[in-house]
Phi, psi and omega in degrees: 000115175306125186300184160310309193321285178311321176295319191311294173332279169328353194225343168247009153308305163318292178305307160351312191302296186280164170081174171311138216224334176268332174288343164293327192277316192318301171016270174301301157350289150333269197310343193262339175301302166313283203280010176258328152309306184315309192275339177277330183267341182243149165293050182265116147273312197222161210283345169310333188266001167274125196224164174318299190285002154265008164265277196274052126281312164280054174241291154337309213249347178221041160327323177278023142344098167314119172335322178254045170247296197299007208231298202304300163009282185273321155307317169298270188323321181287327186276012147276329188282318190280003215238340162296337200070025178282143176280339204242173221264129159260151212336139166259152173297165186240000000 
């Protein structure tokens, strides 16, 4: 069964392909951090099962987060988010 980490991978080969190519990997980078924090605290298999409470929850567990680390972030998670189809933005840090 493929971890998070390998769906991440796996869906960011395209994106990877267009666009800036070292902020895309950073991205993806993020995103393989974010959803490896998710899968050691929640019973998250697939990436459909990532929701508003495990964004604020990893929100929640790295308050000391620097503001533009926390930006960069938030940015990695809206582009999971489009690559989900969700429509409206997901949870920003506070």
């Amino acid at each position: 069964m493929p971890t998070l980490a390998d769906q991440v991978r796996r869906r960011a080969h395209v994106y990877v392909a267009h666009g800036g190519k070292s902020n895309r990997r950073q991205q993806v980078d993020r995103l393989v951090i974010l959803v490896d924090w998710m899968q050691a605290n929640f019973r998250v298999t697939g990436l459909e099962q990532i929701g508003k409470r495990q964004v604020i929850a990893f929100w929640k567990a790295h308050r000391d987060m620097a503001p533009a680390t926390a930006y960069a972030y938030w940015l990695a998670i809206k582009v999971l988010w489009q690559w989900l189809g969700r429509m409206k933005d997901p949870p920003k840090p506070r």
